[in-house]
KELUM-236462 format. One line per 8 residues: number of its first residue (from 1); for each residue x, y, z of C-alpha. Coordinates in nm, 2 decimals. Layout:
N
NUM	X,Y,Z ~ ...
//
This chain:
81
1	-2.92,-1.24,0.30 ~ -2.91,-1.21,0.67 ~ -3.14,-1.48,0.73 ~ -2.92,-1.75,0.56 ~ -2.61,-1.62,0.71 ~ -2.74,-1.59,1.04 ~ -2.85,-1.99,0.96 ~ -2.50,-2.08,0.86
9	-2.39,-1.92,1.19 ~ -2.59,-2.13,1.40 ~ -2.53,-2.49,1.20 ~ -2.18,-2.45,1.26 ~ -2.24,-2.33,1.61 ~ -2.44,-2.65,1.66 ~ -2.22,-2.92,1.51 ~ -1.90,-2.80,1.68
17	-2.07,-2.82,2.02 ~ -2.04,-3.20,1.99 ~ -1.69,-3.38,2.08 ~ -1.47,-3.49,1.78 ~ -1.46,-3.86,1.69 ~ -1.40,-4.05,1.45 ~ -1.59,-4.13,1.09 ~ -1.73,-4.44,1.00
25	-1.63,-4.60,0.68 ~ -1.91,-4.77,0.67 ~ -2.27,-4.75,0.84 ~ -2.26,-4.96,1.10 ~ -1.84,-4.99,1.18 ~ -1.89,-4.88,1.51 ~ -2.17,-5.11,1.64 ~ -1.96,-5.41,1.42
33	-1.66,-5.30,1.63 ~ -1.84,-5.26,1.95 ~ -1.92,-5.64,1.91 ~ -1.63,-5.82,1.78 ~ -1.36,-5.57,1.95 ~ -1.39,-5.35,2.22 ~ -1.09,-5.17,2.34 ~ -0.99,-5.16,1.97
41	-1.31,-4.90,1.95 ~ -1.22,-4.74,2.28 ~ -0.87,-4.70,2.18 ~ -0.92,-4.52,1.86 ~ -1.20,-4.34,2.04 ~ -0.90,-4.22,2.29 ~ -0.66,-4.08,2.06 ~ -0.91,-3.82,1.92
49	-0.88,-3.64,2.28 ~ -1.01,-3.65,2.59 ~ -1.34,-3.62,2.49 ~ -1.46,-3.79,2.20 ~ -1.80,-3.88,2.04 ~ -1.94,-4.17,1.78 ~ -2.26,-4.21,1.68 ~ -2.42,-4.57,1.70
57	-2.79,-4.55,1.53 ~ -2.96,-4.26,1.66 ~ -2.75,-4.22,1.96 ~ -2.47,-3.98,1.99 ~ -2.19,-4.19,2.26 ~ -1.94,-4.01,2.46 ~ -1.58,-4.11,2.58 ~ -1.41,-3.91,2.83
65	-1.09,-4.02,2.90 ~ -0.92,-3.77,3.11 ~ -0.97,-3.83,3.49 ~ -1.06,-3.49,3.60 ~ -1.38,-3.51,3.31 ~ -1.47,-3.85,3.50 ~ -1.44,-3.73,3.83 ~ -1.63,-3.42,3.79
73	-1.91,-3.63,3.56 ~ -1.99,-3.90,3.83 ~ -1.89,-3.73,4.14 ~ -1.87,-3.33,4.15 ~ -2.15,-3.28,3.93 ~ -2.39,-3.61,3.91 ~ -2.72,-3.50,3.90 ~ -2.64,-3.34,3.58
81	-2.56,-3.66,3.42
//
């Protein structure tokens, strides 16, 4: 009994160490999207938070929009990246 609660414990520690972001309605919208229109994607992407996540195939994307993230992502702390 421990051994499956101990597993839930760490599934839902793992998935909530990812930014939000929005769903796909379909496989696909977000590579569509990222083709046809841009700072529609980038936009939506935006209003989730300052950090936000899609996945497009088997990569997981990242947005940060807050300029203290950015700063600290390509200046402070660059080698990390």
């Amino acid at each position: 009994m421990s051994d499956s609660s101990s597993l839930g414990t760490h599934l839902l520690r793992r998935q909530s160490a990812r930014p939000p972001g929005p769903r796909p309605r379909y496989p696909g919208q977000f590579l569509v999207t990222l083709a046809t229109d841009k700072l529609a994607l980038f936009q939506g992407l935006a209003r989730t938070g300052d950090v936000s996540q899609i996945r497009i195939g088997p990569a997981h994307v990242a947005l940060l929009s807050h300029p203290d993230h950015i700063h600290t992502m390509l200046v402070a702390k660059q080698r990390s990246f």
